[in-house]
N, C-alpha and C positions, 0 to 999 in steps of 0.2 A: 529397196534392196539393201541385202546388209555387206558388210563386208571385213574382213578379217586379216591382219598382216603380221608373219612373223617375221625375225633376220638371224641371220648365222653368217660365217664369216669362214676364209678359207686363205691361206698365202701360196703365191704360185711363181713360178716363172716360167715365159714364154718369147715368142720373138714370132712378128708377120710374115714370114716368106716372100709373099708379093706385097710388102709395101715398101716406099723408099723411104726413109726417112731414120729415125732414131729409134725407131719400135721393129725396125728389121733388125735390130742386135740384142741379143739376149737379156731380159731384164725379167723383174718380178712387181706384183702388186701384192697387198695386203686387201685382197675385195671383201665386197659384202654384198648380201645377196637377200634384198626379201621377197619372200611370197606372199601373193594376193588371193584367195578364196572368197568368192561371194556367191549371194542365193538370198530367193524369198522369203523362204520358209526357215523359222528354229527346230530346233528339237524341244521335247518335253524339258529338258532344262536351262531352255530359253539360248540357246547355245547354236549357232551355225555349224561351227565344226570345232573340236576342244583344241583350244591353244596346243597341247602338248603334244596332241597327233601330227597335227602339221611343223612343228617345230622338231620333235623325232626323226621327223620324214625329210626336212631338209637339212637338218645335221649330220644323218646319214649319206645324203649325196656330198654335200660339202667336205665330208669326211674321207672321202674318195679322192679328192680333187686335192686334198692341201696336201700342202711340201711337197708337188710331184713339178714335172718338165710338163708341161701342155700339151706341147707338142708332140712326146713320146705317149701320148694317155692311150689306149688301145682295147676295142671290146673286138673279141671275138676274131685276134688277129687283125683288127682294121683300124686305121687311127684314126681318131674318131673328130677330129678337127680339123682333118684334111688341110695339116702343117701351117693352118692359119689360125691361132684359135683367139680371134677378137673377142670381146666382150659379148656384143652380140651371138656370137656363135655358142660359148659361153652359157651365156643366159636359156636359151633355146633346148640346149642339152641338159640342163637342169630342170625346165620345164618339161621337158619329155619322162627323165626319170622322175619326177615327181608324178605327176598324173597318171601312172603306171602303177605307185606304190600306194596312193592317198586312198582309203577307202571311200567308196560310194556309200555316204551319209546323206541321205534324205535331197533336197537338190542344190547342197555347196557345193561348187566347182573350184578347182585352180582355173585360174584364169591370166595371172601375169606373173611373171615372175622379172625381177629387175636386179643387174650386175653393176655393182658400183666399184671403176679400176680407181679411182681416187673418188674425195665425198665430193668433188662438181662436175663429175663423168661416168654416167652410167647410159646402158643399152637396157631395153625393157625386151621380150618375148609376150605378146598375149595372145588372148583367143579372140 
């Protein structure tokens, strides 16, 4: 199986609601975010899926996300973090928008996507 990872990168602040501790009071991270695409099969140019599509694809959501409130982020009138937005939760949502936009090229999948709030604490989302 092959498999393929890009990273992009996004600054935010947020705060837990339900957590006690010092991540319940409003702070920010500098995250980073890579995506995992893999699959059996290349294309005619020996290629899984072209770096620069998937790297497009999460610049675009990442680009959504930086310098906002987390907590205020809102699609469709709904907040979209339900006033918690952990890492994990995070990650999840960017995986959601990603697999929605990634085109279906032969059978590369997203498959993980992973949030790093500092470089030795990240939360992953896979399939």
């Amino acid at each position: 199986m092959y498999e393929i990872c890009v990273e992009s990168e996004f600054a935010a602040a947020h705060f837990l609601a339900d957590f006690h501790g010092k991540c319940e009071n409003l702070h920010g991270h500098n995250y980073k975010v890579k995506a995992y695409v893999r699959g059996d099969d290349l294309d005619d140019g020996g290629m899984l899926m072209d770096f620069g599509i998937l790297k497009a694809a999460l610049n675009e959501v990442c680009k959504g996300l930086d310098h906002t409130h987390l907590n205020e982020v809102k699609e469709n009138g709904i907040t979209v973090f339900n006033n918690n937005p952990s890492a994990e939760r995070i990650a999840f949502y960017i995986f959601s928008r990603l697999k929605k936009t990634l085109p279906r090229t032969g059978g590369a999948q997203l498959y993980a996507v992973d949030v790093f709030e500092t470089p030795k604490n990240r939360a992953r989302y896979s399939m």
